[in-house]
C-alpha positions as CSV (number, residue, x, y, z in Angstrom):
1,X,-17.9,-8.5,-41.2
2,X,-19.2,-5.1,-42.6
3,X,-21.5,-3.4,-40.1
4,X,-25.4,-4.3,-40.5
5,X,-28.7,-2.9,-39.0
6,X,-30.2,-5.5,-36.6
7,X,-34.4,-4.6,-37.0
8,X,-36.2,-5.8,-33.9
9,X,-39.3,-5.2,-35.0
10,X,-42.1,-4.9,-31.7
11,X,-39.9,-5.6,-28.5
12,X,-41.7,-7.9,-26.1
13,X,-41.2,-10.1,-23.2
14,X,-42.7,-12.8,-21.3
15,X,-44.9,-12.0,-18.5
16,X,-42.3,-14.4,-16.7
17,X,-39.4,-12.3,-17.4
18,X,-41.5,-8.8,-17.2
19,X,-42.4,-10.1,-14.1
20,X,-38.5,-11.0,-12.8
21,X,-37.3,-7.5,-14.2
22,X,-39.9,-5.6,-12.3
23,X,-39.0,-7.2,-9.0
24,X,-35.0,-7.2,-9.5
25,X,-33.1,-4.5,-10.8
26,X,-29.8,-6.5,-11.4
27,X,-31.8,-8.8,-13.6
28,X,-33.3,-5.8,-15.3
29,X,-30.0,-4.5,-15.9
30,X,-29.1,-7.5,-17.3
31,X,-32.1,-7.9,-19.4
32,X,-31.2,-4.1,-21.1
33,X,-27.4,-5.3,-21.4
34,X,-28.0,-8.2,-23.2
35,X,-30.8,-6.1,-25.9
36,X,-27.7,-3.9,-26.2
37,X,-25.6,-7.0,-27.3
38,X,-28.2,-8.4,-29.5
39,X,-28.5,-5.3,-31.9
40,X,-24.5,-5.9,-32.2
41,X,-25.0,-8.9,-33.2
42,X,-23.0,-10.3,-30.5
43,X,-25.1,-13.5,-29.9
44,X,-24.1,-14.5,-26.8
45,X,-23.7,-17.9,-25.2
46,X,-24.1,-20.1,-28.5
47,X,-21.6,-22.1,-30.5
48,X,-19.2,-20.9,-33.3
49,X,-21.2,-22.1,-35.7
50,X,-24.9,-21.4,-34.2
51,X,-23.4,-17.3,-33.8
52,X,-22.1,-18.0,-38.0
53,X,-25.9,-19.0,-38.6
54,X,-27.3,-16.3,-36.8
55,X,-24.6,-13.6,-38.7
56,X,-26.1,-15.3,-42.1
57,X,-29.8,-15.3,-40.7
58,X,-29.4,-11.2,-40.3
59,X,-28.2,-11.2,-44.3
60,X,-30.7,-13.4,-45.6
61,X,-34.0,-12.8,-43.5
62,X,-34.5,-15.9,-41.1
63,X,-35.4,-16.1,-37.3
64,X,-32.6,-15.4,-35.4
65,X,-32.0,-16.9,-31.7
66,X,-29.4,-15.6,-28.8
67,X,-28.7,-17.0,-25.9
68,X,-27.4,-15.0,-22.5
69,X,-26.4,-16.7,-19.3
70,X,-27.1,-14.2,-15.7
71,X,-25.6,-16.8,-13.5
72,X,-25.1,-20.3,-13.1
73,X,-28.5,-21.0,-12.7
74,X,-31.3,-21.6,-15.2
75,X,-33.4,-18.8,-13.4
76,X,-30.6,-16.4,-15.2
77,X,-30.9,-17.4,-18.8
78,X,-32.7,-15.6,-21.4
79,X,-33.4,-16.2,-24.9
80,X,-33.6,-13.6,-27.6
81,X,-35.7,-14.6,-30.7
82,X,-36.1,-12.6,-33.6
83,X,-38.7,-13.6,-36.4
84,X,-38.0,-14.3,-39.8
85,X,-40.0,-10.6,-41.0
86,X,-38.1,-9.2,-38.3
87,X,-41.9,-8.1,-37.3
88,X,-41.0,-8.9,-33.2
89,X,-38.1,-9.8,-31.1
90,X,-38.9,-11.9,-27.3
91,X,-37.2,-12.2,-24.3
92,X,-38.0,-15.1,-22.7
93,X,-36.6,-18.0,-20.7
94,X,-35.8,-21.1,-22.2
95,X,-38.6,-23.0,-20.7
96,X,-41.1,-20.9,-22.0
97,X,-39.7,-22.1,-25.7
């Protein structure tokens, strides 16, 4: 695939995930690791065809969702949405959805 500009728009998190990234730098690390991995479009821990959705969602201007796993736990999973108008991009944790 030809090389594309990923816009983030405003960069937010969740007071939840703020709050784990202020109290635990391998989870910030993480956190900045998988930003870096987002704007490559590399989506992370979703399906073929959920990654092929979000590839066509960069072309044609819908809301785009990644998925990264930290560990096996739930605690270590983010989510990175990005809206439709590409106006803000959150990291948050699945059960915030």
């Amino acid at each position: 695939m030809a090389e594309m500009s990923m816009k983030l728009g405003r960069l937010v998190a969740t007071k939840s995930v703020s709050d784990k990234m202020s109290t635990n730098r391998e989870f910030y690390n993480f956190v900045w690791k998988s930003l870096e991995r987002y704007v490559r479009m590399d989506w992370g821990d979703i399906t073929k065809e959920d990654k092929q959705q979000n590839d066509e969602a960069v072309l044609y201007g819908e809301r785009i969702l990644a998925v990264y796993k930290h560990d096996d736990s739930d605690e270590g999973t983010i989510w990175i949405i990005t809206e439709w108008d590409r106006s803000v991009t959150t990291v948050l944790f699945p059960d915030e959805y």
